[in-house]
C-alpha distance (Angstrom), angle and dihedral (degrees) to the residues before:
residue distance angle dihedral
X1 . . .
X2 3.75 . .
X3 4.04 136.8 .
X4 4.14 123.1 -153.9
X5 3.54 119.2 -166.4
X6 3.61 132.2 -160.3
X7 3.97 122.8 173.3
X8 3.52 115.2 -141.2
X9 3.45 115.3 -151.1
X10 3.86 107.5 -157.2
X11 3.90 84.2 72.4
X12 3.46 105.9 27.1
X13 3.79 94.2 -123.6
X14 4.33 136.8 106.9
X15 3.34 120.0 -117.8
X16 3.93 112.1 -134.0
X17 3.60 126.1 -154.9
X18 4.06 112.6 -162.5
X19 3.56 104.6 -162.9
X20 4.12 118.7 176.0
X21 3.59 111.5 -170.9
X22 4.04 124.4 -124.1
X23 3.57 90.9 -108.3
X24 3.92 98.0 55.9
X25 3.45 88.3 40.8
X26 3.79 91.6 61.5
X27 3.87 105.9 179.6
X28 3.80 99.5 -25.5
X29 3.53 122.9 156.2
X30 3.59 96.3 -163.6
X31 3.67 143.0 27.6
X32 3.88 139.7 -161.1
X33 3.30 139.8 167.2
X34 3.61 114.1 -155.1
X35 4.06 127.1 -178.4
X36 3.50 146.6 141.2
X37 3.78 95.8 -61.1
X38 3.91 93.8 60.9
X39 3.66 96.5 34.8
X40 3.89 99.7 -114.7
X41 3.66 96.2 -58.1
X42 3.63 117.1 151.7
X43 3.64 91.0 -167.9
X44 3.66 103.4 55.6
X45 3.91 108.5 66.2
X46 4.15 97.7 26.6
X47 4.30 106.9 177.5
X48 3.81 113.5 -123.4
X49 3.83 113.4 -127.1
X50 3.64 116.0 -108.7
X51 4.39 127.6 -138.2
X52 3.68 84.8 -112.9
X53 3.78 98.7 47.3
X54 3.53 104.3 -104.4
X55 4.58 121.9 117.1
X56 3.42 119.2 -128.2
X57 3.86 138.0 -173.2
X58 3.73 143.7 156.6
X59 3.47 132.1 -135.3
X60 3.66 128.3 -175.0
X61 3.72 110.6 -139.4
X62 3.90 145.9 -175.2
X63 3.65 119.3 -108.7
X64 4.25 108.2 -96.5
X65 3.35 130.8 64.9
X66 3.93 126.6 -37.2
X67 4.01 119.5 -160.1
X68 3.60 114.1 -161.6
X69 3.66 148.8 137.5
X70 4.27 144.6 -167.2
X71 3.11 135.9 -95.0
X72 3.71 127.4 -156.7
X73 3.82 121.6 -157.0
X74 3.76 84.5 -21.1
X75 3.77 91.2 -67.6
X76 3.58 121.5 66.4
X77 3.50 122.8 67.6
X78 3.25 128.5 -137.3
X79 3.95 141.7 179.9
X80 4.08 127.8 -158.4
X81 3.17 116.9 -99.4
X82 3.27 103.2 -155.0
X83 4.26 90.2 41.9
X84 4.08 114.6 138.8
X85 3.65 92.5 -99.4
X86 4.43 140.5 -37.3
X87 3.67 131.2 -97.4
X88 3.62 130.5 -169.9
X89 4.33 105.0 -97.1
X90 4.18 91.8 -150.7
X91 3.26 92.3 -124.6
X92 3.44 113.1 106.3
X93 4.30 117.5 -23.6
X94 3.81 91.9 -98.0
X95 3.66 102.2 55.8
X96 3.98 130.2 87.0
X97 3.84 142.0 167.0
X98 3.68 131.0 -121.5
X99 3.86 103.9 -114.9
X100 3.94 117.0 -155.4
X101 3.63 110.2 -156.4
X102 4.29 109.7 -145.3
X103 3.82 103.9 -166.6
């Protein structure tokens, strides 16, 4: 899994590519990410499947700090492992979110 930023500076705001590799996605059919900046919602920023396997999506994004996570098949999730660092979710004392850092 991997993110690339790049700030664009006629709005003020980084573009995000999500990208989760064909092997993490195993055989999913569908993946999301979900996060802070789209309230949870596995339906609003779905990845589009790639030739080689891998889901990728874009999302433009304020500068700060984003959590967020995957979800696979609307089940399983997932964090980046390549995200700019980990924070505990709250849910239970196990779980975290990927955090991308826009600055």
């Amino acid at each position: 899994m991997a993110l690339a930023k790049q700030f664009v500076k006629s709005k003020s705001v980084y573009k995000v590519t999500f990208t989760v590799p064909a092997e993490a996605a195993a055989d999913a059919k569908t993946v999301a990410v979900v996060g802070e900046f789209n309230n949870w919602n596995p339906e609003a920023v779905v990845l589009k499947k790639q030739k080689d396997g891998s889901f990728k999506g874009i999302v433009e994004l304020a500068a700060g700090e984003h959590q967020f996570r995957y979800i696979l098949d609307g089940e399983k999730w997932e964090n980046d492992w390549e995200a700019d660092k980990y924070v505990p979710a709250g849910v239970d004392e196990l779980a975290e979110n990927s955090v991308v850092v826009c600055s």
